[in-house]
TORSEFI-343949 format. One line per 3 residues: number of its first residue (from 1); for each residue y, x, z of C-alpha. Coordinates in Angstrom, 1 decimal, always signed. Layout:
<recs>
NUM	Y/X/Z; ...
</recs>
This chain:
<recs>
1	+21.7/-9.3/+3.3; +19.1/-8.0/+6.0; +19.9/-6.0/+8.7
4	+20.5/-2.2/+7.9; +17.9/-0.5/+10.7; +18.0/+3.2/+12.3
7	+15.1/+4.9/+10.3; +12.6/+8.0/+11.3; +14.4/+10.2/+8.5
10	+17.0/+9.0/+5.6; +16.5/+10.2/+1.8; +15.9/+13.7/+3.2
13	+12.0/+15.1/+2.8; +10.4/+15.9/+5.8; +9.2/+19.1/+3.5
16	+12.7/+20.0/+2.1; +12.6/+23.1/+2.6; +9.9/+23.6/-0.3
19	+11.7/+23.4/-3.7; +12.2/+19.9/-4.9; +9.7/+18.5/-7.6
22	+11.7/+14.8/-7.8; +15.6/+14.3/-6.9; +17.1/+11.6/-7.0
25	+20.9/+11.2/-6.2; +22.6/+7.8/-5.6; +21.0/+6.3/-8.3
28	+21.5/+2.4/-9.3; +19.8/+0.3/-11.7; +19.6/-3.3/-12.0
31	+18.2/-5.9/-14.3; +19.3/-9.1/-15.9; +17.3/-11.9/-15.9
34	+18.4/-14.9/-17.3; +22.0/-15.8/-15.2; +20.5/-13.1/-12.2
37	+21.1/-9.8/-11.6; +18.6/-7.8/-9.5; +19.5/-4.9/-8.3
40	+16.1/-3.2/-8.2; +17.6/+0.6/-6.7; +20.5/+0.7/-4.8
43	+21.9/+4.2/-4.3; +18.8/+5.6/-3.7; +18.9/+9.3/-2.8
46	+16.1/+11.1/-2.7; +14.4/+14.4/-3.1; +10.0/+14.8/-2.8
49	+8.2/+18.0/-1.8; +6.3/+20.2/-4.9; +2.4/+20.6/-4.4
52	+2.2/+17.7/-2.1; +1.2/+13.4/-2.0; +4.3/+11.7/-1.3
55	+3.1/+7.8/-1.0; +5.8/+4.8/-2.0; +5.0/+1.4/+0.1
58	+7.2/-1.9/+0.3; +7.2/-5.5/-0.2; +6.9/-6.8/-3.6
61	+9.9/-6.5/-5.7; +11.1/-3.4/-3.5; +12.4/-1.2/-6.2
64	+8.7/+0.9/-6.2; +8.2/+0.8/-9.9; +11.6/+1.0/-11.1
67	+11.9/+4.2/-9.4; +8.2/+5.5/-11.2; +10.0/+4.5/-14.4
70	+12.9/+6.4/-13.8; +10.8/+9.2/-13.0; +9.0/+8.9/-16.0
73	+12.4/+9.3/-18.0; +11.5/+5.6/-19.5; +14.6/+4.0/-17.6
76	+17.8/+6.5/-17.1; +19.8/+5.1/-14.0; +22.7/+3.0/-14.3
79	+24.1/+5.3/-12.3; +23.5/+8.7/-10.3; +21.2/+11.4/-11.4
82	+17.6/+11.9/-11.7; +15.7/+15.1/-12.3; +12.8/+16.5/-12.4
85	+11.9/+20.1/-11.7; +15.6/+20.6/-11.9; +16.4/+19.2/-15.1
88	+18.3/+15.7/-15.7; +16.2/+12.8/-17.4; +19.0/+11.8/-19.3
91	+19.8/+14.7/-21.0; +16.6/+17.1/-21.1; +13.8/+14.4/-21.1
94	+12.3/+16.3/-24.1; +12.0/+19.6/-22.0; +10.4/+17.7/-18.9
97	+8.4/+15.0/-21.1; +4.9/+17.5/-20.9; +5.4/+18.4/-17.1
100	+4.9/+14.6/-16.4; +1.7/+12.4/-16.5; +2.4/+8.4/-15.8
103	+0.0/+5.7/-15.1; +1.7/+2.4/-14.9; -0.3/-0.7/-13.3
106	-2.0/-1.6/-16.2; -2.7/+1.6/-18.1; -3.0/+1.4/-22.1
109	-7.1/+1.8/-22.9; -7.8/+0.4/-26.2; -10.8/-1.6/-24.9
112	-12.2/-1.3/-28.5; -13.1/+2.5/-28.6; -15.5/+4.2/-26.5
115	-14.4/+6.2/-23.6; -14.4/+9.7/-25.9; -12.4/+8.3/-28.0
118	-9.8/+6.9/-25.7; -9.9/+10.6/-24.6; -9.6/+11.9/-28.3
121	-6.7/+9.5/-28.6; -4.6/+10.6/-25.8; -5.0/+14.1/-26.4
124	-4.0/+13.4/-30.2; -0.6/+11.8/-28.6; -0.1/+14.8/-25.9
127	-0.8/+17.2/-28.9; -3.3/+19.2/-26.9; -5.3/+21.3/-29.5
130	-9.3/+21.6/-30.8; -10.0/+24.7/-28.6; -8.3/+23.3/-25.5
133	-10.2/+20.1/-25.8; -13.5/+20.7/-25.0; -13.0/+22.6/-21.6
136	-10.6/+19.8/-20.4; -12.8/+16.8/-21.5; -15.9/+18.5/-19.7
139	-13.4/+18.5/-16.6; -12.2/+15.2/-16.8; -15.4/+13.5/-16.9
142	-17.3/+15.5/-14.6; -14.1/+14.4/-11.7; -14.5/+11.2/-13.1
145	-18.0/+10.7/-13.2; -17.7/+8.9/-16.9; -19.6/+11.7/-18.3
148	-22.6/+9.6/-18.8; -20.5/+6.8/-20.4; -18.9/+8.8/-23.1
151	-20.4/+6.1/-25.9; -19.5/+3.1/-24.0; -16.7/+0.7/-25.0
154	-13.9/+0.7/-23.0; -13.7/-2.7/-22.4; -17.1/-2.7/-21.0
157	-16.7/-0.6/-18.0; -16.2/-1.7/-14.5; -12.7/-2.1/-13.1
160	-13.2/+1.2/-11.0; -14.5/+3.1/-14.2; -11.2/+1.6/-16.2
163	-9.4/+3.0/-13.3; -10.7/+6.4/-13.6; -10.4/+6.4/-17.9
166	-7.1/+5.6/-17.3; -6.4/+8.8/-15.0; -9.0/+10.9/-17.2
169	-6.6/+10.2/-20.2; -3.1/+10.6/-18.0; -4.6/+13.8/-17.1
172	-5.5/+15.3/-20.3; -1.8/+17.0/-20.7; -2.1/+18.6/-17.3
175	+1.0/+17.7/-16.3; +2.9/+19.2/-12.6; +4.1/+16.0/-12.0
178	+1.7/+12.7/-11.8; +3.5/+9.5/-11.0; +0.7/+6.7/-10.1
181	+1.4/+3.4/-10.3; -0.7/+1.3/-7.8; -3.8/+2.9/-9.4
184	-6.6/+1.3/-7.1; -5.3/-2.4/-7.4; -8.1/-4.1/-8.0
187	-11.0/-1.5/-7.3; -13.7/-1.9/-5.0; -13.7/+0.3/-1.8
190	-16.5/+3.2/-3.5; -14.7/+3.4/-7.0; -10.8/+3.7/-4.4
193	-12.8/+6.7/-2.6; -14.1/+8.2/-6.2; -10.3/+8.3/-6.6
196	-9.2/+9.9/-3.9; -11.2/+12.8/-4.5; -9.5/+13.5/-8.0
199	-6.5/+13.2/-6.4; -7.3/+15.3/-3.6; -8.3/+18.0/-6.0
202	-5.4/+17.8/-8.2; -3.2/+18.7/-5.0; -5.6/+21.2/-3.5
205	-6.7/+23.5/-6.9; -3.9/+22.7/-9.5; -1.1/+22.2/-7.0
208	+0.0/+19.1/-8.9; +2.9/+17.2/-7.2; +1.9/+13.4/-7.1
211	+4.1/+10.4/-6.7; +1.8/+7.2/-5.4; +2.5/+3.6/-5.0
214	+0.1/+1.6/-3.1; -0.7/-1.4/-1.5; -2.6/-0.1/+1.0
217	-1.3/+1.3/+4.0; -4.8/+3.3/+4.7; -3.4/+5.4/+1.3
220	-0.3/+6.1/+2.3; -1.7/+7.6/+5.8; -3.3/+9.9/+3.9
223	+0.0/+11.4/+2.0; +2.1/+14.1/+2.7; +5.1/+12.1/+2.9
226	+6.1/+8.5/+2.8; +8.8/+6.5/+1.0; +9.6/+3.0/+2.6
229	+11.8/+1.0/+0.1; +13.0/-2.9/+0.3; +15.3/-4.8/-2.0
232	+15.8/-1.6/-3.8; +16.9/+0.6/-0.8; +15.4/+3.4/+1.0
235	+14.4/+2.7/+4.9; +12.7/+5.7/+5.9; +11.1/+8.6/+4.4
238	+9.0/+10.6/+6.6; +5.3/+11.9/+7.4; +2.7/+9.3/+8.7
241	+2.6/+10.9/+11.9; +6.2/+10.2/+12.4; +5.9/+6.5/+11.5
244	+2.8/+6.4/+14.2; +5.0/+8.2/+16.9; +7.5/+5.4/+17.3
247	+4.8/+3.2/+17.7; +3.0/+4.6/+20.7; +2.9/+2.4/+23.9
250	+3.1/-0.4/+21.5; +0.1/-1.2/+20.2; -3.3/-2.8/+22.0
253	-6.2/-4.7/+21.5; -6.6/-8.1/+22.6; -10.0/-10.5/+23.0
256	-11.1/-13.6/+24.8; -14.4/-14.7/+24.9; -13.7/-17.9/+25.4
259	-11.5/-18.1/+21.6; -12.4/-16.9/+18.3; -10.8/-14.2/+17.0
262	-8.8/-16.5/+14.3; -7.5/-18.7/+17.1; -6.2/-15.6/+19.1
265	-4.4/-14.3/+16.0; -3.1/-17.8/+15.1; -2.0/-18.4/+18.6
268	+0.1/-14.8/+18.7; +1.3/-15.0/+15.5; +5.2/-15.3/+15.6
271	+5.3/-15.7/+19.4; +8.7/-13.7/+20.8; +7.9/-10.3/+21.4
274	+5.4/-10.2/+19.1; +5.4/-7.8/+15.9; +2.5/-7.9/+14.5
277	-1.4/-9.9/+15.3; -4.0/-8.9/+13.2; -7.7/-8.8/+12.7
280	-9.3/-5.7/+13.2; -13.1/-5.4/+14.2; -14.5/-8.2/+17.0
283	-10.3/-8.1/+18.6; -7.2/-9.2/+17.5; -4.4/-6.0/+16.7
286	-1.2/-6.6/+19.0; +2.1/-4.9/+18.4; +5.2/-5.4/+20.3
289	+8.4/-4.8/+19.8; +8.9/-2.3/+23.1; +6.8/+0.3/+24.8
292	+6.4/-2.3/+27.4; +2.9/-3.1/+28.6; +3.0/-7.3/+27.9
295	+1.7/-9.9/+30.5; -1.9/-10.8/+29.4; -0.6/-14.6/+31.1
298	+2.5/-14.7/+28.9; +0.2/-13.8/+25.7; -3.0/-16.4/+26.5
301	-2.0/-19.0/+28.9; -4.8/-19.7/+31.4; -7.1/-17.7/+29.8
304	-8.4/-15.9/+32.6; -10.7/-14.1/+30.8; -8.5/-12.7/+28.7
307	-8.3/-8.6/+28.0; -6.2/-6.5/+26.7; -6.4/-2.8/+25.8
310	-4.4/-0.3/+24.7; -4.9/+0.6/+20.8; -4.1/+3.8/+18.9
313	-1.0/+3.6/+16.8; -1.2/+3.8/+12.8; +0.9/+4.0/+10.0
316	+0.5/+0.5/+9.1; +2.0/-0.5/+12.6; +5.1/+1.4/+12.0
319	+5.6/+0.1/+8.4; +5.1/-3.6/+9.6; +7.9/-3.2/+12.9
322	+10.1/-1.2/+10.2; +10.1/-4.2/+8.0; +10.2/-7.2/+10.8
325	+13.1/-5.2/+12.3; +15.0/-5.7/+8.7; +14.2/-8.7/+8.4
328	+13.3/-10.7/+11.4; +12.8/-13.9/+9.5; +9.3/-13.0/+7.6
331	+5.8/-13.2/+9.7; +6.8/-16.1/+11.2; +4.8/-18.9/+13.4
334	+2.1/-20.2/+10.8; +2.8/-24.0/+12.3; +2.8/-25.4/+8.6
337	+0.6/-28.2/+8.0; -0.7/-26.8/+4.9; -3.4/-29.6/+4.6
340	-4.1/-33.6/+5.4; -6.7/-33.4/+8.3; -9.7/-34.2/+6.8
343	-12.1/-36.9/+8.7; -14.3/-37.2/+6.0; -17.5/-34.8/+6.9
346	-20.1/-33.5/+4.1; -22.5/-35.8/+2.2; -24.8/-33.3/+3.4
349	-26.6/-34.3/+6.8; -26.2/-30.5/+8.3; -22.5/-30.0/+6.9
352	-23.7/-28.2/+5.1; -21.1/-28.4/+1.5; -22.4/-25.5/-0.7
355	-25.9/-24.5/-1.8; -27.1/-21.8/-4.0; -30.8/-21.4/-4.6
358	-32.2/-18.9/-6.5; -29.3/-18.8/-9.3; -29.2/-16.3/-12.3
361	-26.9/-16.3/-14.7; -27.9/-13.9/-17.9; -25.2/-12.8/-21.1
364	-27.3/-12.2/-23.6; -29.3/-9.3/-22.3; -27.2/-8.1/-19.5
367	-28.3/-9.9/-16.4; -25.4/-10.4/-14.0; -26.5/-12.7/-11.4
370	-30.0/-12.9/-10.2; -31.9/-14.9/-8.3; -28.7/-15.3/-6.0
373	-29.5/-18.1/-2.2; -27.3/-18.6/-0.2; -25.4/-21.5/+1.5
376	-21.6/-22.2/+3.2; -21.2/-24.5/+6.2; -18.3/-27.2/+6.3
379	-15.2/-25.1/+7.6; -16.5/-21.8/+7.0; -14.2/-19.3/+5.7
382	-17.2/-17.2/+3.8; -16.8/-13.8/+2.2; -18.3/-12.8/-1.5
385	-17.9/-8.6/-1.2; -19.5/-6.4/-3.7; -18.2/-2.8/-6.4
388	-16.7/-4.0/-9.4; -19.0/-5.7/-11.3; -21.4/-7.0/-8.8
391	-21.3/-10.4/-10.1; -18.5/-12.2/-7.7; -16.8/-13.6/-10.1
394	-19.4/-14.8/-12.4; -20.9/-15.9/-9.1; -17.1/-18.0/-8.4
397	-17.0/-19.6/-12.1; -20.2/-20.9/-11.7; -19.6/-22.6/-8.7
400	-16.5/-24.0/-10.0; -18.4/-25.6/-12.9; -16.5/-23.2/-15.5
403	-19.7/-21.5/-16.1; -23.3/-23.0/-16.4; -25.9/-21.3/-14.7
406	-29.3/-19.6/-16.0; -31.3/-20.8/-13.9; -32.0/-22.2/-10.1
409	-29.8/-24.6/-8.3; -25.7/-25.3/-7.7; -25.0/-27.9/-5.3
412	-21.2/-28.1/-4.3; -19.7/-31.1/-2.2; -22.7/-33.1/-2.6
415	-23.0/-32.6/-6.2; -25.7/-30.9/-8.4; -23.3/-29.3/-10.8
418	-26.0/-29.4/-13.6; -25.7/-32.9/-13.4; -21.9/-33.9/-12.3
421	-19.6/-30.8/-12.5; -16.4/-33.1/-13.4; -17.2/-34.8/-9.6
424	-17.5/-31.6/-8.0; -14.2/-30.2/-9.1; -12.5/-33.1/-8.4
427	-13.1/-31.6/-4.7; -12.3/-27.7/-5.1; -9.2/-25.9/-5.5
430	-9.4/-22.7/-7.9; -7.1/-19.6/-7.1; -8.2/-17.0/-9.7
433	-8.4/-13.1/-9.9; -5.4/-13.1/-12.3; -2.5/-14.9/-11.7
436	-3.5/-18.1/-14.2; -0.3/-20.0/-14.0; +2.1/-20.8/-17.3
439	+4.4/-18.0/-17.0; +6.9/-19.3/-19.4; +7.2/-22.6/-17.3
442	+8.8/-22.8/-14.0; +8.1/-23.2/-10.6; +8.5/-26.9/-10.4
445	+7.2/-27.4/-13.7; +3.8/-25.4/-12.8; +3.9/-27.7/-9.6
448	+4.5/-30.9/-11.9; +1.6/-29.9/-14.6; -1.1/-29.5/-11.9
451	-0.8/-32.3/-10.1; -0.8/-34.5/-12.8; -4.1/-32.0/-14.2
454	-5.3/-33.2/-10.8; -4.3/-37.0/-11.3; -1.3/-37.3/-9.3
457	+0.8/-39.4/-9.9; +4.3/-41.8/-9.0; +5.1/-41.3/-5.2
460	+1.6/-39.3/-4.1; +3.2/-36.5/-6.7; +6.5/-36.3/-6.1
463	+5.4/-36.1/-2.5; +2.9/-33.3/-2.7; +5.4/-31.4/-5.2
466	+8.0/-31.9/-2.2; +5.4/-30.2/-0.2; +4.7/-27.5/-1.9
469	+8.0/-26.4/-2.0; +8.8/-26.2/+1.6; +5.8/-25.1/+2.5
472	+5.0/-22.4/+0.4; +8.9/-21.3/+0.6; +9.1/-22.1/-2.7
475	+12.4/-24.3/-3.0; +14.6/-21.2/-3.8; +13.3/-20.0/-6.5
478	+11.9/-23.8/-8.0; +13.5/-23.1/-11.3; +12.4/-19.8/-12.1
481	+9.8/-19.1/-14.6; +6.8/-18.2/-12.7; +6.2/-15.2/-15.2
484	+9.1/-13.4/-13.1; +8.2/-13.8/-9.6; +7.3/-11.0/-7.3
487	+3.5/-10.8/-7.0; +4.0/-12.4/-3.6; +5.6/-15.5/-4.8
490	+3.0/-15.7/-7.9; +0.3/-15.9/-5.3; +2.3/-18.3/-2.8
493	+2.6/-21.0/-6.3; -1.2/-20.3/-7.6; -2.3/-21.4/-4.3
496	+0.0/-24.1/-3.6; -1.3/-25.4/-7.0; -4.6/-25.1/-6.2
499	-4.4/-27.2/-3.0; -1.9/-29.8/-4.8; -4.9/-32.6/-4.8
502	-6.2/-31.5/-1.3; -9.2/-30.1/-1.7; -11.9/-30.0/+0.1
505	-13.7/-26.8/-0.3; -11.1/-24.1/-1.8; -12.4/-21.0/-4.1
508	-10.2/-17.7/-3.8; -11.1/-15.0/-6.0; -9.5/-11.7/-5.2
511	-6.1/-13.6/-4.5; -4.6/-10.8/-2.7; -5.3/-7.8/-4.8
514	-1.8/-5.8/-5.6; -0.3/-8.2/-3.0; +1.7/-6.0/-0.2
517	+1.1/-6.2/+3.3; +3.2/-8.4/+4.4; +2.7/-11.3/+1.6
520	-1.3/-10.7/+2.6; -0.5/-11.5/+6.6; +1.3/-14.7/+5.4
523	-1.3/-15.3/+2.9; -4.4/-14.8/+5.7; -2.1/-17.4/+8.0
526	-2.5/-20.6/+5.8; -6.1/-19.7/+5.0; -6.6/-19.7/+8.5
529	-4.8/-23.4/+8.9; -7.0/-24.2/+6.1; -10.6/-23.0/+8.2
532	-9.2/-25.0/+11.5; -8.4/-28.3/+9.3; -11.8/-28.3/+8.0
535	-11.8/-26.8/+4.6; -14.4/-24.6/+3.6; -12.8/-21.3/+1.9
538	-14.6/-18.9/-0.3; -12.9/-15.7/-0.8; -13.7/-12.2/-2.5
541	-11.8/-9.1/-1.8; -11.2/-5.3/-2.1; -9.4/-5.3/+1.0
544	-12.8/-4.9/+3.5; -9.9/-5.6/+6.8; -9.9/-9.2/+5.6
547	-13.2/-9.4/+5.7; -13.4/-9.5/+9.1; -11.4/-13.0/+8.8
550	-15.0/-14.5/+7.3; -17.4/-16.3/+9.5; -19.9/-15.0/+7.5
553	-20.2/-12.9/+4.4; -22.5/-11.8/+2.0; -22.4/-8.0/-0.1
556	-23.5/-8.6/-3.7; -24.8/-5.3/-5.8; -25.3/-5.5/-9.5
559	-25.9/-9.4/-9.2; -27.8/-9.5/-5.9; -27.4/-9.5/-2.2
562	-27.5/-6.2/-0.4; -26.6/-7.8/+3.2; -25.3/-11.3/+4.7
565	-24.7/-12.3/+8.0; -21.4/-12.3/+10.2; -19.0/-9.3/+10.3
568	-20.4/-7.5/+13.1; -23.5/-8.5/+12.1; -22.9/-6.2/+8.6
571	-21.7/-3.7/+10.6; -24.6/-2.9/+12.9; -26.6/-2.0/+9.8
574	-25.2/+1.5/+9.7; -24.3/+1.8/+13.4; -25.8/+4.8/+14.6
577	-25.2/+8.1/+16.7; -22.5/+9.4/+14.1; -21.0/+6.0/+13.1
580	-20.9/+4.2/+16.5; -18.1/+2.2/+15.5; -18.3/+1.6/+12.3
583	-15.4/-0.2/+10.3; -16.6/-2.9/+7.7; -15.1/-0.3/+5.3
586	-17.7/+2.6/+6.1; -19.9/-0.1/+6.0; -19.8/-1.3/+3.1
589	-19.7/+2.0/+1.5; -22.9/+3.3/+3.6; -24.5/+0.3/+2.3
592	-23.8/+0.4/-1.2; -24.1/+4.2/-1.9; -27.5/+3.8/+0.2
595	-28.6/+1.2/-2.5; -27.3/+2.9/-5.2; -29.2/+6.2/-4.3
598	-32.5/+3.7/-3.7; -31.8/+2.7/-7.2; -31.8/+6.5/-8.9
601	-35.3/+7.1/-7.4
</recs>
């Protein structure tokens, strides 16, 4: 078992002394799967503040949505007690059932029926009558902003705008208690803001208690309180200011002119005395584990020009020494070889191993991609950011050779794909948006399967399947069905089998969407391994921090390109006297909501 670590406050809110909306009181529950047991809670006492955002964060498979569920009255506890305003979910679940409003991860639209009727539909099941139906609905998509989308199919809206239906029709019961399940996985930057401000209002003018699980630790800044959970027990539970506080004196910023910014993380990564080296902006974010200003020579040896700063503390800091502290094992040294060197350059005289020249790509009448240029360098790790629905990952499949293009010119590896798309993905490895694997197969069995896909075989497969498992971490769990696996170790095996024939040039399409902190730093590690041996890496994501771990990037917008160029090169677009440092976050909102409004005139 990990380590049992002092915490900034045990089950107790931080707001206790307002009346509790949420108790929970030693409460157990575990699971069987096949010859495991899981104990997903493990006398878990708690009790959340009325009228207020309490945030729940952990690493996958911490207990986060058991504990919704319970809530929700759709699991009772194995034992303890649950209750809700009061009243105990096992025994008056009918007298609680209309106070609460749940949206799990993947919320139940019926892609089939227009928005309005999705709405129609969930009020017929909350029983809300004719004459309260037409004030609410006027409400809901006003917030929303699906009001002009009342006639359009479900199924045909953006990620965001599925996001919002799917809080529209939670909402429709107006219930005191709304327990979110992850609810922006997925959704781009914009539509994540959009949600915020429903959220925001539900707390500030209908004094609506909200329960939120996220994956990002920007979110949970923003709540009232927050709930740390692991293997199914409660670390801390406390305000964001109180997670920051044991940070301070610990935290700095780090550069070196004379290294890129991946080679100072990759350098500091799992070095003693290190908690935490990430990415942020044109540095590297350093936390220690004591308020203990570290030798710039003991961090970069002989590297002179070396600097180091002292940074701000944040939540996420706190969260990230609260779980290394547990568990000192995880974040370690990324020293894997996660790839063969490759010696073999580009076919392409400049190194040049991707091309795209003026590509659409139409369906039917909807034009997705349009006249899209642009081209990726040998080594690159190269960003594709846009809102849901800007054509990424049409943009992806058509690179790939899944999807033929309209019109202009695809040239991957070497190869025009018109002409030899079965050569060219010979050379790429594929890591989709959705975890693609066979769930009903196992690990190893997922393993074997794509490397013979890939034509491995004899020795050269047994050897890469040996490799996969150590690598990736993967040995202890090699006979579980992959359908079962935390989200962490689904992504770990969809990229181990994408890179099970080596790869030159490696495609990763939202991998680490839903994916929790910690998984993402170990994730960003063997990309980065991936970049210094050569391999060129195309990846989208929601997450605009890791877009600062691209060498270049471009920002698609309804199937073109808004902006391209390097990070900071993004980012001076909207510097100016009130954003003089701007993040790649406020960036990329500026940007799009600038082109947007362009468009609307």
């Amino acid at each position: 078992m990990p380590e049992t670590v002092s915490t900034p406050a045990s089950g107790a809110a931080p707001n206790a002394h307002k009346q509790a909306a949420l108790e929970f009181q030693a409460v157990n529950k575990s699971f069987r799967t096949g010859e495991r047991t899981i104990e997903a809670l493990n006398a878990v006492t708690l009790s959340l503040a009325k009228g207020v955002i309490t945030g729940l964060v952990g690493p996958d498979g911490a207990g986060k949505t058991t504990l919704m569920r319970l809530a929700a009255g759709l699991l009772l506890p194995d034992s303890g007690m649950v209750r809700v305003f009061g009243l105990d979910t096992a025994t008056r679940m009918n007298a609680i059932h209309a106070s609460i409003g749940y949206m799990p991860q993947r919320f139940g639209l019926y892609e089939d029926l227009s928005v309005q009727e999705n709405l129609n539909l969930y009020a017929d099941l909350h029983g809300v009558g004719a004459a309260e139906r037409g004030e609410r609905f006027e409400q809901l998509t006003r917030m929303s902003g699906l009001a002009p989308f009342a006639a359009r199919l479900a199924g045909r809206l953006s990620g965001g705008m599925k996001q919002k239906l799917g809080l529209a029709c939670t909402l429709i019961s107006r219930p005191r208690l709304l327990l979110l399940d992850e609810p922006t996985v997925g959704v781009d930057p914009v539509s994540r803001r959009e949600l915020w401000r429903i959220i925001d209002y539900l707390v500030a003018e209908l004094k609506t208690t909200v329960v939120l699980s996220t994956a990002y630790l920007d979110e949970a800044e923003r709540c009232a309180d927050v709930v740390v959970l692991d293997e199914g027990c409660v670390l801390a539970h406390d305000t964001p200011d109180a997670f920051q506080s044991e940070m301070v004196g610990r935290c700095y910023h780090i550069d070196c002119p004379g290294m890129t910014k991946r080679d100072i993380q990759t350098h500091l990564s799992g070095r003693k005395g290190v908690v935490d080296a990430v990415i942020e902006g044109e540095r590297v974010r350093l936390v220690v584990d004591r308020a203990v200003e570290p030798e710039i020579t003991s961090l970069l040896p002989n590297r002179a020009d070396a600097r180091l700063a002292p940074a701000v503390p944040r939540f996420e800091d706190g969260f990230i020494a609260l779980l290394k502290k547990r568990r000192p094992q995880t974040l370690r040294a990324a020293h894997q070889t996660i790839h063969q060197v490759i010696d073999e350059r580009s076919p392409e005289s400049d190194g040049e191993v991707i091309r795209v020249d003026g590509v659409d790509r139409w369906f039917g009448n909807f034009h997705a991609v349009k006249k899209l240029t642009f081209t990726v360098k040998q080594g690159e790790v190269f960003g594709l950011l846009g809102a849901n629905g800007a054509g990424k990952t049409t943009t992806f499949r058509m690179l790939c050779g899944l999807l033929p293009a309209s019109g202009g010119n695809l040239r991957v590896a070497g190869v025009d794909l018109r002409r030899a798309a079965a050569k060219a993905r010979a050379r790429i490895g594929y890591m989709s948006q959705k975890f693609s694997l066979y769930t009903h197969l196992s690990v190893r069995q997922n393993l074997e399967f794509f490397s013979s896909a890939y034509g491995l075989r004899n020795a050269s497969r047994a050897k890469r399947i040996a490799w996969a498992l150590e690598q990736f971490e993967l040995a202890p769990v090699a006979h579980a069905a992959s359908g079962d696996l935390p989200l962490g170790y689904k992504q770990r095996l969809a990229m181990a089998c994408a890179l099970m024939h080596e790869p030159r040039i490696l495609f990763l399409d939202e991998p680490t969407s839903g994916v929790d902190p910690l998984a993402r730093r170990e994730f960003w590690n063997r990309t980065n391994q991936l970049a210094a041996q050569d391999v060129t890496v195309l990846v989208t994501t929601h997450f605009m921090e890791e877009a600062e771990y691209c060498d270049r990037l471009v920002i698609m917008v309804a199937g073109h390109i808004l902006a391209s160029g390097r990070p900071s090169d993004i980012k001076n677009l909207v510097r100016d006297d009130t954003m003089p440092e701007p993040t790649m976050q406020q960036a990329f909102i500026h940007l799009v909501e600038s082109s947007e409004l362009e468009d609307k005139q």
